[in-house]
N, C-alpha and C positions, 0 to 999 in steps of 0.2 A: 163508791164512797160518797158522790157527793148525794147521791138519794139517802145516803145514812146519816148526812147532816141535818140534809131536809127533815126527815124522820122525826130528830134528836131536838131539830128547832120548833117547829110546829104541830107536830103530833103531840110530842108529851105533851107539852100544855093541854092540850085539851081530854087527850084519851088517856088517865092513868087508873089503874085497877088497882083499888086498895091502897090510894096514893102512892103507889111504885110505878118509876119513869124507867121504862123499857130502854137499856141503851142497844140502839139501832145500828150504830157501828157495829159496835163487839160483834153482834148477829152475823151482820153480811163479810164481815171480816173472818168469822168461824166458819161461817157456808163456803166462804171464797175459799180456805184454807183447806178445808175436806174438801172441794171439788177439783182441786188443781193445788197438789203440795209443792208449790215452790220455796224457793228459802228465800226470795227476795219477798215474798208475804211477810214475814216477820217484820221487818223491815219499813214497808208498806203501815203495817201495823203501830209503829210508833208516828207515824206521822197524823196516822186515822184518829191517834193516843193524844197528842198533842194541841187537832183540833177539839177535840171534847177539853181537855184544858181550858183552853182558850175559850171556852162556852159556858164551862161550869167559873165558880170563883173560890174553887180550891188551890190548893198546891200543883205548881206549873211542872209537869213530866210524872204527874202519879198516876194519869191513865196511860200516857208513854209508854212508862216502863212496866206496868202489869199488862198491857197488850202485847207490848215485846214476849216478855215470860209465857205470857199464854200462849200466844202461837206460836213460838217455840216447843213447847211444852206439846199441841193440838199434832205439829207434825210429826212429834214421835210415836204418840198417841193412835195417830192413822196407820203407822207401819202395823200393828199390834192388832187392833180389831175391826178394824173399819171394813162395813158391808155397805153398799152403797143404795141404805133406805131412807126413808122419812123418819123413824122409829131410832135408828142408829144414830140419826144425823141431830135429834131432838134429844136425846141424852147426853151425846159425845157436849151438847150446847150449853148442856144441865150443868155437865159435870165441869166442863173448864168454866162457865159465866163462877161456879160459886167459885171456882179456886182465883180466878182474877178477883171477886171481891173479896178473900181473905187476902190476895197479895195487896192489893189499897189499903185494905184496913189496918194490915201489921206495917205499911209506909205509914200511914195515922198515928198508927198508936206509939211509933219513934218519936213523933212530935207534939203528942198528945199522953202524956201518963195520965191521965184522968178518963181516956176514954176506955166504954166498957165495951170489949171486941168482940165478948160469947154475945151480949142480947143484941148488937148491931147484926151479929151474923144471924141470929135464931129470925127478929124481926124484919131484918130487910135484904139480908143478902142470900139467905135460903130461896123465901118467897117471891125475889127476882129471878134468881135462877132456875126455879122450877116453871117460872111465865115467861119467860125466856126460850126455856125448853120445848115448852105449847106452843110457843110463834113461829120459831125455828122453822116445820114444814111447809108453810105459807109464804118464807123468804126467798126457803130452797127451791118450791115450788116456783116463784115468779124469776130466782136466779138463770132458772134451767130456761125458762119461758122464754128469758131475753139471749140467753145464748142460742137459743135455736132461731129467735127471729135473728139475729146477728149474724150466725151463720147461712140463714138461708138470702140473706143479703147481700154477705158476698163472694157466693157462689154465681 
C-alpha cells in the first residue's frame, strides 16, 4: 500500500497519459485481492480509500466506500472466472477500475445535479480503466516478484 501511495504522490504528477492519473492503489489493491482473496482485503481497501481522500480534495470516504464495493464486488468475481494469468488479471482490472468510477461518479452526481455522468464516464472513466487494465501485468508482475523475494527470505 504504501508503494501505492508513493505511486499516487509522485508518479502522477509527472507520468499522466492523455492527462489520466493512474490510481495506483485501486491497481495493487485488485492484484492483492485476485492473488490472496481474503475478506479482510475489503476492508484493507477502505483504508487504501480513505488515504487517496486524504490526497485528493474531493469528498472525504468517496474512494472508501467505492474501494469497499469494489473488492467486495472483485472477491465474488474471483470465485466465477478467475484463471491465474496476466490477460485475466488485466481485464478482471478493466472491468472493476470502470465499475469503481461509475460507483464515485453516481456518489457525485448525489451532490452534484449538474454533473454530466455519460461524458465523465465516456472521457475519463473508460479511458482510465482500459490504462489501468494495460498496467495491471507489470504490478502483478513486480507483486509476484516481491513475494518470491519475500519468501525466499524467510525461508
Amino acid at each position: 500500500m504504501l508503494i501505492g501511495v508513493w505511486l499516487n504522490i509522485v508518479f502522477n504528477n509527472y507520468f499522466q497519459l492523455g492527462g489520466l492519473k493512474i490510481n495506483w492503489m485501486l491497481i495493487f489493491m485488485l492484484v492483492l485481492t485476485f492473488r490472496h482473496p481474503s475478506l479482510l482485503l475489503p476492508f484493507v481497501g477502505v483504508l487504501a480509500g480513505l488515504i487517496c481522500d486524504a490526497l485528493s480534495h474531493g469528498i472525504m470516504g468517496l474512494y472508501g466506500i467505492s474501494f469497499f464495493v469494489t473488492l467486495l464486488l472483485a472477491r465474488q468475481v474471483i470465485k466465477s472466472f478467475y484463471a491465474n494469468t496476466f490477460f485475466s488479471v488485466g481485464i478482471a482490472v478493466l472491468g472493476m477500475s470502470f465499475f469503481e468510477g461509475w460507483i464515485s461518479l453516481s456518489i457525485l452526481g448525489q451532490f452534484e445535479e449538474s454533473l454530466n455522468q455519460f461524458s465523465l464516464i465516456m472521457t475519463s472513466t473508460l479511458p482510465l480503466a482500459v490504462l489501468q487494465g494495460l498496467v495491471t501485468p507489470i504490478i502483478l508482475q513486480s507483486v509476484i516478484w516481491g513475494e518470491k523475494l519475500y519468501l525466499r527470505d524467510a525461508a
